[in-house]
C-alpha positions in Angstrom: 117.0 105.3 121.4 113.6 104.3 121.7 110.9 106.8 119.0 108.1 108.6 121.2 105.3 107.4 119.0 106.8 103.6 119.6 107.2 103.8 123.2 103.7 105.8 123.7 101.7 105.2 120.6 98.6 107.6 119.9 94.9 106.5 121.3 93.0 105.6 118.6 90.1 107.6 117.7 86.5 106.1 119.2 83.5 106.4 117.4 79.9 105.0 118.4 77.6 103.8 115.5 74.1 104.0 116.4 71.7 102.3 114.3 69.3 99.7 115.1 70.5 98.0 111.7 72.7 94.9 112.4 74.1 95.2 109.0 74.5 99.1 109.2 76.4 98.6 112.1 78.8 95.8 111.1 79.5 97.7 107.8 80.0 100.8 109.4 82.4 99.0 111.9 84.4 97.2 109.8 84.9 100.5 107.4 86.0 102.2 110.4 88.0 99.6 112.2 90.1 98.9 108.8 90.3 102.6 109.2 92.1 102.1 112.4 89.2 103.8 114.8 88.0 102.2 117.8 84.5 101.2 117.3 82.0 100.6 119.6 77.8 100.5 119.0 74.7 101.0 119.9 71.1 100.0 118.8 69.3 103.1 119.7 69.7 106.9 121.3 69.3 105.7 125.0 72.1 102.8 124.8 74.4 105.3 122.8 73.2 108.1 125.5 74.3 105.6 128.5 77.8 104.5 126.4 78.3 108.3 125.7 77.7 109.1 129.1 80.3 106.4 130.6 83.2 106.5 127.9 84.8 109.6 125.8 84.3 109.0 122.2 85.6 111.6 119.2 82.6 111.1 117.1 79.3 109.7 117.0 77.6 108.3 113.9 73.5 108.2 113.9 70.5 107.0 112.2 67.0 108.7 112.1 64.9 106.0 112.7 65.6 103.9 115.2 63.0 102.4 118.5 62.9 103.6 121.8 64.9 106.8 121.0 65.5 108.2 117.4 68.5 110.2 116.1 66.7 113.5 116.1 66.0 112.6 119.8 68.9 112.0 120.5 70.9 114.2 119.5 68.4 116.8 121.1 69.3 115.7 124.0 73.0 115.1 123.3 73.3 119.0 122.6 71.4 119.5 126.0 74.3 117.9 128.1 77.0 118.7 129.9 79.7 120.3 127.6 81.8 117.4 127.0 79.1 115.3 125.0 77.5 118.6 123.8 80.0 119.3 122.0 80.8 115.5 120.1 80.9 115.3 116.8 77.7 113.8 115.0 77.1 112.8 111.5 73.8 111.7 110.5 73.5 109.1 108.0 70.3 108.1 107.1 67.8 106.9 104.7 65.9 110.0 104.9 66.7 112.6 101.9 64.2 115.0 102.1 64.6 118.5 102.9 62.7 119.0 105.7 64.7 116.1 107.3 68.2 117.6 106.6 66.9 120.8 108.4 65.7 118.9 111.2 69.0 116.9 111.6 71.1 120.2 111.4 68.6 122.1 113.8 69.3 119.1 116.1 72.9 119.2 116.0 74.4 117.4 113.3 77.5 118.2 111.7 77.3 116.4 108.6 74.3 114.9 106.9 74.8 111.9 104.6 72.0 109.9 102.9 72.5 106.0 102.6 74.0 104.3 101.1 77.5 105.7 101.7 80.8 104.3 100.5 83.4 103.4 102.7 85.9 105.7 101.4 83.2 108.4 102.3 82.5 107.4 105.8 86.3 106.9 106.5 86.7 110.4 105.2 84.3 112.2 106.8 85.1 109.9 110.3 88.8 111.4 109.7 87.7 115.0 109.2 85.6 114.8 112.0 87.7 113.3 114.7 91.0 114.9 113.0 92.6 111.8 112.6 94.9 111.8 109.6 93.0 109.7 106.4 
């Protein structure tokens, strides 16, 4: 007899990493991926806006600074949607540690706020809690 889980194993958990960081991104990914998340990425709020708004993802990971559309930005306007992206999961993480930007982040719609640089076991952790995949 053939096990559920084999026959039809679970989706794995997507996340989009925006950052406009090559080397953010790739660390982020490969963190993740080893994780056994489903990756994709994005090098500013409107590419991670148009991905968002063409495939489901379980969590979005975001930068403040970034061109053409900053985090703040976007998740303004991520919040804004319609209720399945309002409602996504974001964690900031960010160089920014002031508290002013924290506020800002959270007012925007963050869930989590994390200041670089963060350890893998960290960002698989709070990926894990976020998405409610098992760690």
């Amino acid at each position: 007899m053939i096990e559920i889980e084999k026959a039809f194993p679970p989706s794995r958990k997507r996340i989009l990493v925006v950052d406009d960081s090559a080397l953010v991104r790739l660390y982020c990914g490969d963190a993740l991926a080893k994780a056994g998340f489903e990756v994709e990425q994005a090098i500013n709020g409107i590419e991670a806006m148009e991905k968002i708004l063409t495939r489901a993802f379980d969590l979005v990971i975001v930068d403040i600074n970034m061109p053409r559309m900053d985090g703040l930005s976007f998740l303004r306007a991520l919040r804004r949607g319609a209720r399945d992206v309002a409602t996504l999961p974001a964690l900031m993480i960010t160089t920014e540690d002031g508290e002013q930007d924290i506020e800002d982040a959270r007012a925007a719609g963050a869930n989590f706020y994390l200041v670089k640089p963060v350890s893998e076991a960290d960002l698989r952790r709070y990926a894990a809690v976020l998405t409610g995949a098992p760690e």
